[in-house]
Structures are given as structure tokens and as C-alpha cells.
N, C-alpha and C positions, 0 to 999 in steps of 0.2 A: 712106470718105474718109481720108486718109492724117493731115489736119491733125487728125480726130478722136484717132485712134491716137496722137498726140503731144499732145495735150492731158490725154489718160489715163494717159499713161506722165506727164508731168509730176506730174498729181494725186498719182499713186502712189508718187512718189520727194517730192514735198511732208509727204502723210501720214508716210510712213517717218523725216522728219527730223522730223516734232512728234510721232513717237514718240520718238523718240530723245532728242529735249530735254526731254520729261516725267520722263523715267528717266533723265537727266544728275542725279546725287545732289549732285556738285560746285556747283552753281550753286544763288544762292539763290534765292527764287518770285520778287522783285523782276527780277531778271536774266532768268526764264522769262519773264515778262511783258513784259520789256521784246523780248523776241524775238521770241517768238510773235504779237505785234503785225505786223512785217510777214510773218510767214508767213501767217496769215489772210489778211492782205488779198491776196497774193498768190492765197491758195486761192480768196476771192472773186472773183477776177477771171477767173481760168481754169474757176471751175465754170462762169459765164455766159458765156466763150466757148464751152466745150461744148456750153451751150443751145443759144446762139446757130447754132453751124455744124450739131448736129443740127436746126434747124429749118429752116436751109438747106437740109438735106440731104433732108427732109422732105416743102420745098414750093420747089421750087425757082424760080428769079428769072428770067421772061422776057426777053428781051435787051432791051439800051436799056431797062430798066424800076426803080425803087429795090426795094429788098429786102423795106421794110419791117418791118425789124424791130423797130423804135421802137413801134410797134402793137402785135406780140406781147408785150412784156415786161410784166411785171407793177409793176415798180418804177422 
């Protein structure tokens, strides 16, 4: 699936800049944290699309039918 492939290329270019702002010496922890704040959540949210479209991808959704995915997730 194509959407997965672009949700992992996101992930990977996500990680790569909370590397990069770990190792910014310039900026003080306050300033890290206040960033890294929404990089997480961003990272949250496209892990669990990940899930999400590999479960699709998995088991997939009979027509006219819900997806149910709300059943799969754990949280």
C-alpha cells in the first residue's frame, strides 16, 4: 500500500529531526521540550495510522461494510 510507504517515510524524516534537536547544543532543554512536545504527538499519531492502515491492509473491509477499527485498538 502506497499510504503505508508514506507514512514510513514520514516516521523517518519525524525521527531524523528529534535527532537533530537532541544534538542542537544551541537551544536550551526548556526550548527542546517545548518542541519535542509536538513532534511526539505528531509521531503518535502517524504510528497509529500505521497500525491502523496495516490492519486494513491485513483484514480487509467488505463493501458497504464499517471497518471496525475502533474494536482493534487497544486504547
Amino acid at each position: 500500500m502506497r499510504p503505508i510507504d508514506h507514512i514510513q517515510n514520514a516516521l523517518a524524516d519525524l525521527n531524523a529531526e528529534v535527532e537533530q534537536l537532541l544534538r542542537d547544543t544551541s537551544r536550551s532543554m526548556t526550548q527542546k521540550d517545548a518542541a519535542m512536545l509536538s513532534l511526539l504527538r505528531e509521531q503518535k499519531v502517524l504510528k497509529q495510522t500505521l497500525e491502523d492502515l496495516r490492519y486494513l491492509q491485513d483484514h480487509p473491509v467488505p463493501a458497504n461494510q464499517p471497518c471496525g477499527i475502533s474494536k482493534y485498538r487497544e486504547d
